[in-house]
N, C-alpha and C positions, 0 to 999 in steps of 0.2 A: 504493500500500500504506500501511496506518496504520504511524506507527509504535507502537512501548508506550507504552499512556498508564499515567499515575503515581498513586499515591494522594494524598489528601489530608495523611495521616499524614506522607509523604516531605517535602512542602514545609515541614510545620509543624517537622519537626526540625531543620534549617537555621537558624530562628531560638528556638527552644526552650532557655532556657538552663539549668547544670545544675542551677540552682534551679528549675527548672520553672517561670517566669515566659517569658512570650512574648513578644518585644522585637524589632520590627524598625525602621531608618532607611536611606534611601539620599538621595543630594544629590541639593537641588534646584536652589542654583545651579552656574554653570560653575566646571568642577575647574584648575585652579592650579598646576601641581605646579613642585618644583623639586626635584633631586638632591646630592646630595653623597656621596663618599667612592670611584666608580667609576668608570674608565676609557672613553674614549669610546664604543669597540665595546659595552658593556654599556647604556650612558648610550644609545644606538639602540636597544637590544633593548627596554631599558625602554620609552622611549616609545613603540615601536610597540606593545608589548602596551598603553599605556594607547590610546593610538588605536584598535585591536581593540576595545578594551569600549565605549568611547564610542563608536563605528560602532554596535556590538550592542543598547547601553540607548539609540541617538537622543539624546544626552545632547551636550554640549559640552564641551571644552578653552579654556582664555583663556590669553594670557600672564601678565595680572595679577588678582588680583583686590582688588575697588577697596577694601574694608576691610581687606583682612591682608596684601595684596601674594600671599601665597605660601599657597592654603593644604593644600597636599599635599603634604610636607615626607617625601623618604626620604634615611634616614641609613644607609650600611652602612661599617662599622667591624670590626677585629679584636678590642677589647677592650672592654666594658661600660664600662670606666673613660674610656673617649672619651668618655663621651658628658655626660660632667662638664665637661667641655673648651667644649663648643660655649657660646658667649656669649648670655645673657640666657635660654638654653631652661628656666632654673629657674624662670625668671617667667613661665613657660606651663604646664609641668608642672609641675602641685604636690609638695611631697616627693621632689623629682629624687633626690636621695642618697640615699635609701631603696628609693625605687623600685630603682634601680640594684643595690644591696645585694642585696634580693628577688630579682632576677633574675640575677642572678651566683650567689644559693645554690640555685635552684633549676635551674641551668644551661641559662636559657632561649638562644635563639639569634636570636628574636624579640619584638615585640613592640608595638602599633599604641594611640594614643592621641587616641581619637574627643572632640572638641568638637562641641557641638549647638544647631541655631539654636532657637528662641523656640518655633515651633512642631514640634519634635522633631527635624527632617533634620539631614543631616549637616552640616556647617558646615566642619571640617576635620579631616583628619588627620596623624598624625605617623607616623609607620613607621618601628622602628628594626630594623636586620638585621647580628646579629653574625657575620660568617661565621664558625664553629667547625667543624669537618672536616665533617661532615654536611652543611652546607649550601657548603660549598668542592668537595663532590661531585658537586656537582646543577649539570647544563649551567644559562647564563644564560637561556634561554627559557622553561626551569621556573622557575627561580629568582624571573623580572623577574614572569613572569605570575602565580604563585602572589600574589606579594606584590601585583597589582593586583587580584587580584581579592577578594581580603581585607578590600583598603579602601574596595572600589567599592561595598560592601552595610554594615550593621551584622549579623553574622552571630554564630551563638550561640557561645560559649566551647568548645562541642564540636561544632561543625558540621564540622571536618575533621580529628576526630582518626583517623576511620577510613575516611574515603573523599578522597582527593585534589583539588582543585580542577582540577587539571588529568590529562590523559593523556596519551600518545606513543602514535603512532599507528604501522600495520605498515611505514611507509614513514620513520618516523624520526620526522616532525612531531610538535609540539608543541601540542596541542590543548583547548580545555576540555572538562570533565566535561559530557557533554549535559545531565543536569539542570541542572547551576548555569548553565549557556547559557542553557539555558531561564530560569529561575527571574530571571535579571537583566533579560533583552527581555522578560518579565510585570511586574514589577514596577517598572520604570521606562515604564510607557505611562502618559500623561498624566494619565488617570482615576483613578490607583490613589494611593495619600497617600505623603507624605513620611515618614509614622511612624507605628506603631501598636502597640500592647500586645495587639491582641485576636486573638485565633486565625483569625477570621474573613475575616482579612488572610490567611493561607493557603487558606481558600477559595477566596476571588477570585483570588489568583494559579493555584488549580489549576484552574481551570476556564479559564483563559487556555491557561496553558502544553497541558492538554490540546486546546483547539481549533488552536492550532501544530500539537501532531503529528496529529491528525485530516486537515490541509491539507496 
């Protein structure tokens, strides 16, 4: 049986941002990550969901990497004001004090700080995750995955204000959104670029992700 295939339109919102410019990046070397601020049990959930994605994109995990050491940096903390705390992250993040300020008045709870190599991909991220009850709600399998797969794409400013990255499925599991599934095993096949501005970049992924559900 097929399953439903998807418009062209679906893919290009995902990186569509709300200034109407179209902006995608995903990595092309191997991801890096290192933890801080979670307890072991969580510290596993995390990385199996990055393992999950990197199985799904064919993509790779390193211990180090050989220019930054580390470059998938998650930080989850209780107060905005940690993150003034952590040593030398001013010198990576521009305007750290401010930034922080912004996000404290506008009582974000997140919040991801993409670096980009020469030729546009991802190069590194930073993810930071304030638990505030909302997100102290949310079992760690939503929690770990949401935030991997946030980092795993350069995805628009609105691409999940109304539809979730992840679902629970009838048996309890903790599963992705079949499109963004999709959307990541397309766009990370070899052929497809590290970066693009042109809309045409959601062509080619829909005509991918469509021959998947076709098979």
């Amino acid at each position: 049986m097929v399953k439903n295939l998807i418009k062209k339109e679906s893919i290009e919102a995902y990186f569509t941002r709300s200034d109407g410019k179209y902006i995608f990046a995903r990595w092309g070397r191997p991801i890096a990550p290192v933890v801080f601020g979670i307890q072991d049990e969580t510290l596993i959930t995390l990385k199996s969901a990055l393992q999950s994605m990197v199985g799904l994109a064919n993509h790779e995990l390193a211990e180090t990497d050989p220019e930054l050491g580390s470059n998938a940096m998650f930080f989850f903390f209780l107060s905005w004001d940690e993150v003034l705390e952590v040593k030398d992250l001013d010198k990576i993040i521009p305007d750290l004090s401010k930034l922080v300020e912004r996000l404290k008045s506008i009582q974000a709870n997140q919040y991801r700080f993409f670096r980009f190599e020469a030729e546009g991909g991802i190069k590194a991220v930073f993810t930071f995750i304030c638990m505030d009850e909302n997100l102290s709600s949310v079992s760690a399998e939503v929690l770990c995955l949401n935030q991997v797969v946030q980092m795993f794409l350069l995805w628009s400013d609105d691409a999940f204000k109304h539809n979730s990255p992840t679902l629970v499925a009838k048996n309890g599991r903790v599963i992705l959104n079949p499109i963004v599934g999709d959307i990541i095993r397309s766009v990370y096949e070899p052929t497809m670029p590290l970066y693009s501005n042109d809309k045409s970049h959601a062509l080619r992924a829909h005509a991918r992700i469509n021959l998947f559900r076709k098979n």
